[in-house]
PQR file of N, CA, C, O and H, with PARSE charges and radii, in Angstrom:
ATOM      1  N   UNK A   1      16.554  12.298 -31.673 -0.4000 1.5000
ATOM      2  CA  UNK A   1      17.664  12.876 -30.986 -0.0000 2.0000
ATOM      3  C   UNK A   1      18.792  11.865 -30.975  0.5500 1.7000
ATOM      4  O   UNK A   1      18.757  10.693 -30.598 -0.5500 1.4000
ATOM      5  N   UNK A   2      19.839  12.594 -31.488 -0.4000 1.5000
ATOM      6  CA  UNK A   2      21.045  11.706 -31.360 -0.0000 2.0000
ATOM      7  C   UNK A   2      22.404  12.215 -30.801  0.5500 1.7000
ATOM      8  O   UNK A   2      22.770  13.389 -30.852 -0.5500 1.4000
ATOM      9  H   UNK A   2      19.868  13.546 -31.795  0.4000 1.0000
ATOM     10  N   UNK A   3      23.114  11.172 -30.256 -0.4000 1.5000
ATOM     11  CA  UNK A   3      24.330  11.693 -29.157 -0.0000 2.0000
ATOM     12  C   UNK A   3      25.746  11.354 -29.791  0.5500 1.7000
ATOM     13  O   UNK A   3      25.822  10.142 -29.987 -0.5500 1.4000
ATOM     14  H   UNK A   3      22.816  10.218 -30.215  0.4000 1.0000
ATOM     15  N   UNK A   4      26.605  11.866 -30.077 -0.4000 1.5000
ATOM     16  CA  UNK A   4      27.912  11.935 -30.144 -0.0000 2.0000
ATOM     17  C   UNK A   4      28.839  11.470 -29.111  0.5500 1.7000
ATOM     18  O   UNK A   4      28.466  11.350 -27.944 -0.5500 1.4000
ATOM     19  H   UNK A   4      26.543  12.852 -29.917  0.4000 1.0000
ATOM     20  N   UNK A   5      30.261  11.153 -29.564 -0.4000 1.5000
ATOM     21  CA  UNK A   5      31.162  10.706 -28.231 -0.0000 2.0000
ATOM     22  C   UNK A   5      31.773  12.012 -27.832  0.5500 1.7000
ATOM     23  O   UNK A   5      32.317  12.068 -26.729 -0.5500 1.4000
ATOM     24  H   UNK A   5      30.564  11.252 -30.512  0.4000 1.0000
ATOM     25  N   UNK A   6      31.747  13.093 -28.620 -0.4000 1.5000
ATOM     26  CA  UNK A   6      32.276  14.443 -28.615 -0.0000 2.0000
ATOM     27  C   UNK A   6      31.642  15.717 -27.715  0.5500 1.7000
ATOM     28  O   UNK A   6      32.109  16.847 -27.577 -0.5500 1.4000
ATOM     29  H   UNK A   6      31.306  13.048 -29.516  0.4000 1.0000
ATOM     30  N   UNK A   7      30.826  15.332 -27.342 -0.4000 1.5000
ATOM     31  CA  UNK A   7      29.868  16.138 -26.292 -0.0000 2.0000
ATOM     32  C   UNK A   7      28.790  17.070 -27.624  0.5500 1.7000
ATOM     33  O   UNK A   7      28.518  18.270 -27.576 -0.5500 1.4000
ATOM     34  H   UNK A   7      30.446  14.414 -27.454  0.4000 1.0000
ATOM     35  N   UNK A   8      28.384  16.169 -28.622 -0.4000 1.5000
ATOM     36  CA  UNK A   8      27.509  17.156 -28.996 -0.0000 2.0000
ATOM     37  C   UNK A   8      25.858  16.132 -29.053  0.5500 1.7000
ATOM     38  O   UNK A   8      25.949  14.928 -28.813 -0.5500 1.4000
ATOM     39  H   UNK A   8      28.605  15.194 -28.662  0.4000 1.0000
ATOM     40  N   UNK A   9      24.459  16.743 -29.380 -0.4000 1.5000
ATOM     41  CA  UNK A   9      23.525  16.113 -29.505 -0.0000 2.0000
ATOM     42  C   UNK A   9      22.844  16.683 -30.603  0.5500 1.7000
ATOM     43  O   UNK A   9      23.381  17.753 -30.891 -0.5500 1.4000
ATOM     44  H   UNK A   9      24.386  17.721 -29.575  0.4000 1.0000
ATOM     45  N   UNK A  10      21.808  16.397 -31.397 -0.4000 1.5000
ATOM     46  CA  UNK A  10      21.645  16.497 -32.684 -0.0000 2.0000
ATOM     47  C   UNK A  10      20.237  16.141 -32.736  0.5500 1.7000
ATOM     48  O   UNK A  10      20.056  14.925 -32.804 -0.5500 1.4000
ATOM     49  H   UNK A  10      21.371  15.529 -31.163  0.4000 1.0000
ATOM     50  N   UNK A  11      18.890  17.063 -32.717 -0.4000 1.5000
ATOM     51  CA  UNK A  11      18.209  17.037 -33.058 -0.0000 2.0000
ATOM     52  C   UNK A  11      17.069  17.122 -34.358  0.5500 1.7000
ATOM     53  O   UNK A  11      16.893  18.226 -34.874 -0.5500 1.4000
ATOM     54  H   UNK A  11      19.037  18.051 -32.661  0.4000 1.0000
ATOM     55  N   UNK A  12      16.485  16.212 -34.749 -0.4000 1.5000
ATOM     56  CA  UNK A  12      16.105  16.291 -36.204 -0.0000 2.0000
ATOM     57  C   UNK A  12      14.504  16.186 -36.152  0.5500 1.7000
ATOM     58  O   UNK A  12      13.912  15.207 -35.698 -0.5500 1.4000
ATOM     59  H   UNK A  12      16.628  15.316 -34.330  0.4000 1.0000
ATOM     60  N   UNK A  13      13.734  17.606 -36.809 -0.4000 1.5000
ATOM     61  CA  UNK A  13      12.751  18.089 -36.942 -0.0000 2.0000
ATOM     62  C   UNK A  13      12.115  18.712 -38.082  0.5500 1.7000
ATOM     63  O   UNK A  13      12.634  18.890 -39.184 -0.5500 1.4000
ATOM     64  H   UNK A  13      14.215  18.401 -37.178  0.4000 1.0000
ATOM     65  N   UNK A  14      10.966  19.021 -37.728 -0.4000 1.5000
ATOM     66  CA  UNK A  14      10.442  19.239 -39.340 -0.0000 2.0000
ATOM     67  C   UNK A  14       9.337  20.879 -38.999  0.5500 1.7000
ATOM     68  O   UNK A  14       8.264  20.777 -38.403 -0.5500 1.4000
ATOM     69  H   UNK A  14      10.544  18.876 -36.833  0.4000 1.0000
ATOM     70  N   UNK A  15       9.825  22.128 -39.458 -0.4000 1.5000
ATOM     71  CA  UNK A  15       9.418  23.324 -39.041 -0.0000 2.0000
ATOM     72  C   UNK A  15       7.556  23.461 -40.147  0.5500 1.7000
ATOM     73  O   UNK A  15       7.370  23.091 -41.306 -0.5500 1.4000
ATOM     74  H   UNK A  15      10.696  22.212 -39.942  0.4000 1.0000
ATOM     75  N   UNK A  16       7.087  23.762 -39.700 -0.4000 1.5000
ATOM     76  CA  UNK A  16       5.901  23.792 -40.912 -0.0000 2.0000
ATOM     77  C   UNK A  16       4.930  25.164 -40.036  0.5500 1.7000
ATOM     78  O   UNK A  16       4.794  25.414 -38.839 -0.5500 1.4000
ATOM     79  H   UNK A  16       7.238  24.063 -38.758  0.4000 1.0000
ATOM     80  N   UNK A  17       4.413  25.805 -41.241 -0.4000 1.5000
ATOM     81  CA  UNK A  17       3.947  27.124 -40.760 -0.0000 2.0000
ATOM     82  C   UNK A  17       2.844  27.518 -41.818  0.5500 1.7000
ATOM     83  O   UNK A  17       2.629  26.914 -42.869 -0.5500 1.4000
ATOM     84  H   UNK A  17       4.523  25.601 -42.214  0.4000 1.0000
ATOM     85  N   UNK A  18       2.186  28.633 -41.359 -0.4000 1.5000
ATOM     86  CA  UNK A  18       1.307  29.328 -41.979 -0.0000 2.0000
ATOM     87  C   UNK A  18       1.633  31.183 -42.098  0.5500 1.7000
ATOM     88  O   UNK A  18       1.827  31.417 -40.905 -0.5500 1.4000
ATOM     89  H   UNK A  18       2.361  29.124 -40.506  0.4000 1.0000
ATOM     90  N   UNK A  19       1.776  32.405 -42.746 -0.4000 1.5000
ATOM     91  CA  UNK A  19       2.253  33.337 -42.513 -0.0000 2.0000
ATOM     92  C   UNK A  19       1.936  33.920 -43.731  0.5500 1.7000
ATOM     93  O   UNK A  19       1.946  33.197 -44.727 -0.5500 1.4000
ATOM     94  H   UNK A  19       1.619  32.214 -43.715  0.4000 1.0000
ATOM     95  N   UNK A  20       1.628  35.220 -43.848 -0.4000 1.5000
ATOM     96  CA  UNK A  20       0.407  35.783 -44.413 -0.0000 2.0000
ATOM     97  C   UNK A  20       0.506  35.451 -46.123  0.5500 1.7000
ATOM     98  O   UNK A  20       1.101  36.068 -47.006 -0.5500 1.4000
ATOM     99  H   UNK A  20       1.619  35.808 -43.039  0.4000 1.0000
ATOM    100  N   UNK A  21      -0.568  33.874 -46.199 -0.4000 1.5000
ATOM    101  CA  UNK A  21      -0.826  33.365 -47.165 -0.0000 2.0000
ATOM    102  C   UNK A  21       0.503  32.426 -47.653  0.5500 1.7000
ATOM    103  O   UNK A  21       0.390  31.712 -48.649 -0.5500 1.4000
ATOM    104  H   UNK A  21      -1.051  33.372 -45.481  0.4000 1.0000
ATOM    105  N   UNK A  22       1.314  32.459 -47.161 -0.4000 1.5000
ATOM    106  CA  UNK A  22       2.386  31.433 -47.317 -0.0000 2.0000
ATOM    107  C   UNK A  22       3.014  30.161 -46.681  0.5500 1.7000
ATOM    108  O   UNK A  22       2.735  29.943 -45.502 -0.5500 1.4000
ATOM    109  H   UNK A  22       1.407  33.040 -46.352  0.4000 1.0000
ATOM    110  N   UNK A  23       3.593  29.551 -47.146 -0.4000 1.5000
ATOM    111  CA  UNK A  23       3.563  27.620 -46.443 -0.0000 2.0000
ATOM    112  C   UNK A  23       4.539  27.384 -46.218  0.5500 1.7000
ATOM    113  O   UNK A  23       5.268  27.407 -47.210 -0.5500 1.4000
ATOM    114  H   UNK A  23       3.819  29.727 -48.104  0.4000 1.0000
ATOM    115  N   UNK A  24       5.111  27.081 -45.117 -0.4000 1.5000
ATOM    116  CA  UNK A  24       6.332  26.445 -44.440 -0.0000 2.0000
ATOM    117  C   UNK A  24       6.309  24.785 -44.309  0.5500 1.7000
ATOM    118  O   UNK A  24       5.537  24.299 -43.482 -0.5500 1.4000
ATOM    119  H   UNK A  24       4.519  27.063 -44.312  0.4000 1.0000
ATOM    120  N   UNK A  25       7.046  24.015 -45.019 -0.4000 1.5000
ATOM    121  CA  UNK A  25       7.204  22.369 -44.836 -0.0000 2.0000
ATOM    122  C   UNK A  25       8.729  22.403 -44.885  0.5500 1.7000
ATOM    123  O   UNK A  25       9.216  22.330 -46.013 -0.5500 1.4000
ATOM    124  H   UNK A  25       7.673  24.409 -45.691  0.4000 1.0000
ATOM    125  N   UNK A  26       9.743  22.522 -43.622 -0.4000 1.5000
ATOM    126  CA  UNK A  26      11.367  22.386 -43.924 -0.0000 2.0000
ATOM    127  C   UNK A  26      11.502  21.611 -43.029  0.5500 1.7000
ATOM    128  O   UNK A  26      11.186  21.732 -41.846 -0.5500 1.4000
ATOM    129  H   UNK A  26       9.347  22.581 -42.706  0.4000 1.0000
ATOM    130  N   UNK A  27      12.111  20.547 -43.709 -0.4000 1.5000
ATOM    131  CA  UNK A  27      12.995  19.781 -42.382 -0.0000 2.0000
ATOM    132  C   UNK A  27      14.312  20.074 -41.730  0.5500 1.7000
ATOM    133  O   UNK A  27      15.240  19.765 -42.478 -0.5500 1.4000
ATOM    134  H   UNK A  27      12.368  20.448 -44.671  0.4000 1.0000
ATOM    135  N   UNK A  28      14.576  20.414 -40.942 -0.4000 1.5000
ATOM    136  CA  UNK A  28      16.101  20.694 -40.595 -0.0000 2.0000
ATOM    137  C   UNK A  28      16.416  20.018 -38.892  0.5500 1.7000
ATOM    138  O   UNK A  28      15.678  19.466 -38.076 -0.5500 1.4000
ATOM    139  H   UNK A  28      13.822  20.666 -40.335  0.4000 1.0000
ATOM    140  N   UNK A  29      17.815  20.373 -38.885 -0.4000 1.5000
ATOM    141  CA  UNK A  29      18.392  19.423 -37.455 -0.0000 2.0000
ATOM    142  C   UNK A  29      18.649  20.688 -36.596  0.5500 1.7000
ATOM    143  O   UNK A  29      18.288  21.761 -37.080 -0.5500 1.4000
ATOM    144  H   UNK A  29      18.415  20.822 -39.548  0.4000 1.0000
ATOM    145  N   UNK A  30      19.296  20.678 -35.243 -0.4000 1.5000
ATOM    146  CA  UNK A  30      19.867  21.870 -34.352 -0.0000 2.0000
ATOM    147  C   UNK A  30      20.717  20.782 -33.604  0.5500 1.7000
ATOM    148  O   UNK A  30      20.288  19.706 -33.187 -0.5500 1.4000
ATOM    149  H   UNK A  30      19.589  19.806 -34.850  0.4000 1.0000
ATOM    150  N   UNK A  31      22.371  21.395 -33.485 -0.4000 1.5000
ATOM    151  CA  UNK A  31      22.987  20.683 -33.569 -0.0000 2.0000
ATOM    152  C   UNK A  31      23.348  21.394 -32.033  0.5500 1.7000
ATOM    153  O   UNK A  31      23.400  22.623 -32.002 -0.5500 1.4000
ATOM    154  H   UNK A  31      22.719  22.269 -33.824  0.4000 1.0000
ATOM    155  N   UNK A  32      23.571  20.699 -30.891 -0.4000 1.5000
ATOM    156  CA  UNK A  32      23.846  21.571 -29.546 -0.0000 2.0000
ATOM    157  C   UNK A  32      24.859  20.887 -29.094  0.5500 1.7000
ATOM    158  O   UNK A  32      24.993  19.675 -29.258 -0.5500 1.4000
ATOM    159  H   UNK A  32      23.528  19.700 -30.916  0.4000 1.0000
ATOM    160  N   UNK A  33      25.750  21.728 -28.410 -0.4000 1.5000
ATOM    161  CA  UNK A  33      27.419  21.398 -28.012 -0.0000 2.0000
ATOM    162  C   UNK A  33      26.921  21.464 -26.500  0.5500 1.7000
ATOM    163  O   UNK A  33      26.035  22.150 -25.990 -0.5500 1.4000
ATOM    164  H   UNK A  33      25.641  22.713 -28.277  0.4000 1.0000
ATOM    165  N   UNK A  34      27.829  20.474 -25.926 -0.4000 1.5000
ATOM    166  CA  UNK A  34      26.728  20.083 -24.122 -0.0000 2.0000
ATOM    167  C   UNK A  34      28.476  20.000 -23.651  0.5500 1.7000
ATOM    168  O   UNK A  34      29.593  19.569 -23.938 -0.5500 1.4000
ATOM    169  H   UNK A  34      28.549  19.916 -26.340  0.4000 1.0000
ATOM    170  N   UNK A  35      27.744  20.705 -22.810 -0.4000 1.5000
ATOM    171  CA  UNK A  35      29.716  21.092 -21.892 -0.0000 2.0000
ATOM    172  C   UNK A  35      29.323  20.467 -20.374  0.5500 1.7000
ATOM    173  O   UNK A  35      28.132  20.505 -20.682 -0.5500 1.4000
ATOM    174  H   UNK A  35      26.837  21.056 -22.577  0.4000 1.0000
ATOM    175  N   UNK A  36      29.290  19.929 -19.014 -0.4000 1.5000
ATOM    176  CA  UNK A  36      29.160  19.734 -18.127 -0.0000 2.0000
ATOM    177  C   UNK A  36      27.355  19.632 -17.936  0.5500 1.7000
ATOM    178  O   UNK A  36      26.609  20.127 -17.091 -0.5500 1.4000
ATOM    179  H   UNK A  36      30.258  19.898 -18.764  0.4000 1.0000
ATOM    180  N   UNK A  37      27.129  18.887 -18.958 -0.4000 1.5000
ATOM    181  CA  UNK A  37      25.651  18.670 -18.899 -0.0000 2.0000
ATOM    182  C   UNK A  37      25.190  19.532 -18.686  0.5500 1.7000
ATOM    183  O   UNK A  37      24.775  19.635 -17.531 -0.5500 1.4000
ATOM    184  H   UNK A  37      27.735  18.485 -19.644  0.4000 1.0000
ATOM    185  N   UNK A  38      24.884  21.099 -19.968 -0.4000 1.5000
ATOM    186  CA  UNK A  38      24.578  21.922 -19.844 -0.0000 2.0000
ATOM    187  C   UNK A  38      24.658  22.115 -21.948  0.5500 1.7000
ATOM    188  O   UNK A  38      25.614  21.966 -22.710 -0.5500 1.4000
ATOM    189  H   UNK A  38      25.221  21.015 -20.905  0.4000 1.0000
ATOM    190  N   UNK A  39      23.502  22.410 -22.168 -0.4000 1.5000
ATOM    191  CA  UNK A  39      23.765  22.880 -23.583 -0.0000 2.0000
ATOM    192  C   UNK A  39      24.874  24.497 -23.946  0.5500 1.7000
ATOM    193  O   UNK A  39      24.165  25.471 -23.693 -0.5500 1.4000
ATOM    194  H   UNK A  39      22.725  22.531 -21.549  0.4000 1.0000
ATOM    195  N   UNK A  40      25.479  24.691 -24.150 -0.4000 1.5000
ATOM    196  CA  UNK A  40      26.554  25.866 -24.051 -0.0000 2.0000
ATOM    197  C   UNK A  40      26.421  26.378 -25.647  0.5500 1.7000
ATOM    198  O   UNK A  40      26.950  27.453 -25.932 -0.5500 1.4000
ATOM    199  H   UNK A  40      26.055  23.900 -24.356  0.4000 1.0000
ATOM    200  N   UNK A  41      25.746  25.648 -26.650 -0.4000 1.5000
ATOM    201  CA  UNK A  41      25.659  26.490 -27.737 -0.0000 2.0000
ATOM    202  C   UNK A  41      24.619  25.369 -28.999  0.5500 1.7000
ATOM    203  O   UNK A  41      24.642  24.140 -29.058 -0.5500 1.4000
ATOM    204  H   UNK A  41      25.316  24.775 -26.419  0.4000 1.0000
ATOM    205  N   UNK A  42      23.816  26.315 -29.848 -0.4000 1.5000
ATOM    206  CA  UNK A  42      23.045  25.500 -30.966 -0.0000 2.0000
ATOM    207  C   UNK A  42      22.883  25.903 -31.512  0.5500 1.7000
ATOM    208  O   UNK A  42      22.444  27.047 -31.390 -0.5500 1.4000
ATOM    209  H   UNK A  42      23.797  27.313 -29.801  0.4000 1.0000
ATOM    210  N   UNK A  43      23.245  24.904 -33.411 -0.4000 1.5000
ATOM    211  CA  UNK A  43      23.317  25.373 -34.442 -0.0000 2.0000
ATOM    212  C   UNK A  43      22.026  25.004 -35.411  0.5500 1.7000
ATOM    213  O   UNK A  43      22.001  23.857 -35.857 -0.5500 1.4000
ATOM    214  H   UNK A  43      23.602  23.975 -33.510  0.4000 1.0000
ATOM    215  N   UNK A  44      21.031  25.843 -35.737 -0.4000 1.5000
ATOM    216  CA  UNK A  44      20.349  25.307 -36.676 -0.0000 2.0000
ATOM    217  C   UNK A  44      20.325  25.437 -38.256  0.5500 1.7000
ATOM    218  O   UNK A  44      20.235  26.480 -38.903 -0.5500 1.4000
ATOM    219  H   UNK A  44      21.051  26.775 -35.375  0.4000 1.0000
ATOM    220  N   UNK A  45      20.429  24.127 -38.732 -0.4000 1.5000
ATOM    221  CA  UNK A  45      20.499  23.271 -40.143 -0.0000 2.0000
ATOM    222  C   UNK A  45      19.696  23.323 -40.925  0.5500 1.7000
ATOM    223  O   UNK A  45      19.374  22.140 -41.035 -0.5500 1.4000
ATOM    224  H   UNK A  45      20.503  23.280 -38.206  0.4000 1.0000
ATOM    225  N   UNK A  46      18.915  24.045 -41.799 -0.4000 1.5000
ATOM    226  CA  UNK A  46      17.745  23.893 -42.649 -0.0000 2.0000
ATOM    227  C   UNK A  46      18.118  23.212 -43.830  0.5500 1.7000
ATOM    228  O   UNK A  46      19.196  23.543 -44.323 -0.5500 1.4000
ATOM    229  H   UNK A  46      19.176  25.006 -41.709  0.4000 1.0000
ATOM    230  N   UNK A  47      17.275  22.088 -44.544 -0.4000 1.5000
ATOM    231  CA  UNK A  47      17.151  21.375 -45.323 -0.0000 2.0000
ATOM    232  C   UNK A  47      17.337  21.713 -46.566  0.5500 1.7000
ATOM    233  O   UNK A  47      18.094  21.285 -47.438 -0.5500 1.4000
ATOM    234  H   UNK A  47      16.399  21.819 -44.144  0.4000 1.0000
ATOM    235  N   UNK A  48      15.912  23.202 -46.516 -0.4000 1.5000
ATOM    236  CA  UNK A  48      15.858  23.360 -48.390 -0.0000 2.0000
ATOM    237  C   UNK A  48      15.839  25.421 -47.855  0.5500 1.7000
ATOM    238  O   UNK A  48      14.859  26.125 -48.098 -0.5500 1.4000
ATOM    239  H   UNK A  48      15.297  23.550 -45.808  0.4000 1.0000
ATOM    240  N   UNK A  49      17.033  25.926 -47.202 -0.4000 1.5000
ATOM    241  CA  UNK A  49      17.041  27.233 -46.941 -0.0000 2.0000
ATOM    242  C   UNK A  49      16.829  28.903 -47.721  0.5500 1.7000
ATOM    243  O   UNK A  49      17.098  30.064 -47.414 -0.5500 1.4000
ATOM    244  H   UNK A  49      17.830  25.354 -47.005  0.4000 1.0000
ATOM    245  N   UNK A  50      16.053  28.031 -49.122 -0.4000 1.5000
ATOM    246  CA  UNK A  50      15.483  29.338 -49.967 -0.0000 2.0000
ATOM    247  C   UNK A  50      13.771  28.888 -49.227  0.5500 1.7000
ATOM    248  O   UNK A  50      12.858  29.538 -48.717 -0.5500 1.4000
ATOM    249  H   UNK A  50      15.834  27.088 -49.372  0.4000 1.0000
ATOM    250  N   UNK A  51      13.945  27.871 -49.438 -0.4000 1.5000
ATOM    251  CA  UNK A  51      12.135  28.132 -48.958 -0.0000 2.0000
ATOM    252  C   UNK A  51      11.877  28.726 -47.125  0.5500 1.7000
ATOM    253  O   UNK A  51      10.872  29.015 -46.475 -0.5500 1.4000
ATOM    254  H   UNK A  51      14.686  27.343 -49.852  0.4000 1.0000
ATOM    255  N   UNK A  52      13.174  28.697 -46.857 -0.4000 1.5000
ATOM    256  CA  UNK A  52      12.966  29.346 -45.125 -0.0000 2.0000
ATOM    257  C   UNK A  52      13.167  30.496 -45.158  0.5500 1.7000
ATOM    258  O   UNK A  52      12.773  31.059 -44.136 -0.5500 1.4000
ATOM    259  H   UNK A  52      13.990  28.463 -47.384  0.4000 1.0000
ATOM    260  N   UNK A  53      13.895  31.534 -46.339 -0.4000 1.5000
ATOM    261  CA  UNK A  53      13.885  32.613 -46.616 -0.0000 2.0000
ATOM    262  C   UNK A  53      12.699  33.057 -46.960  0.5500 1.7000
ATOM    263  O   UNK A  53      12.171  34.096 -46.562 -0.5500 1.4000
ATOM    264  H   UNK A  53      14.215  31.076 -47.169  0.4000 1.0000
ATOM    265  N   UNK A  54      12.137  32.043 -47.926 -0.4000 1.5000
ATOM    266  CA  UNK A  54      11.318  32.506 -48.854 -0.0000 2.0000
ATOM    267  C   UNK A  54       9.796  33.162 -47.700  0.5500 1.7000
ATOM    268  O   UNK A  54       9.062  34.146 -47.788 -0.5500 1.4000
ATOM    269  H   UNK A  54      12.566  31.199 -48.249  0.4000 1.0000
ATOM    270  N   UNK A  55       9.876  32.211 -46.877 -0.4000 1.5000
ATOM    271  CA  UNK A  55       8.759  32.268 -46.145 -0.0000 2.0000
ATOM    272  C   UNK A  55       8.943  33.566 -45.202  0.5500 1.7000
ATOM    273  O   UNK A  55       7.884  34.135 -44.937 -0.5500 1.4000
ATOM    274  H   UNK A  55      10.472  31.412 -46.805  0.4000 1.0000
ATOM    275  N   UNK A  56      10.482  34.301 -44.483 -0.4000 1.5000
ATOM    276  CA  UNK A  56      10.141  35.034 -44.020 -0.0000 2.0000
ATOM    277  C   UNK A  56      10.354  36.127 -44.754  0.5500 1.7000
ATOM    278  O   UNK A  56       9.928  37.182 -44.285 -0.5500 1.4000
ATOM    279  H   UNK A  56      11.342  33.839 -44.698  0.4000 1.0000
ATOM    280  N   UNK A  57      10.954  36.154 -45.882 -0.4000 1.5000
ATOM    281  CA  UNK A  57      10.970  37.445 -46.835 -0.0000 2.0000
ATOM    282  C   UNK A  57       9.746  38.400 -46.860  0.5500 1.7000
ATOM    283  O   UNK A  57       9.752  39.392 -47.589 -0.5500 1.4000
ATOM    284  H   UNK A  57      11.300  35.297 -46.263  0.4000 1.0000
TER
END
């Protein structure tokens, strides 16, 4: 987790799954805008976003 001077924070994770017969390994971030010490909005970032399709297609 990382913090900005801009009020945002930036989390970096790695999604991995199982789903009927198919494999999830994506790393991606979620990027959250913090207004009065309160998260007010979050964006998530996928790494390699055909294989995050691919998986829920």
């Amino acid at each position: 987790m990382m913090e900005s001077e801009d009020g945002r924070a930036v989390g970096v994770h790695r999604n991995t799954g199982e789903r009927n017969g198919k494999r999830l390994d994506v790393l991606c971030c979620i990027v959250f805008d913090i207004k009065n010490g309160k998260v007010i909005d979050g964006r998530e970032h996928f790494y390699d976003l055909y294989a995050w399709d691919a998986f829920w297609a």
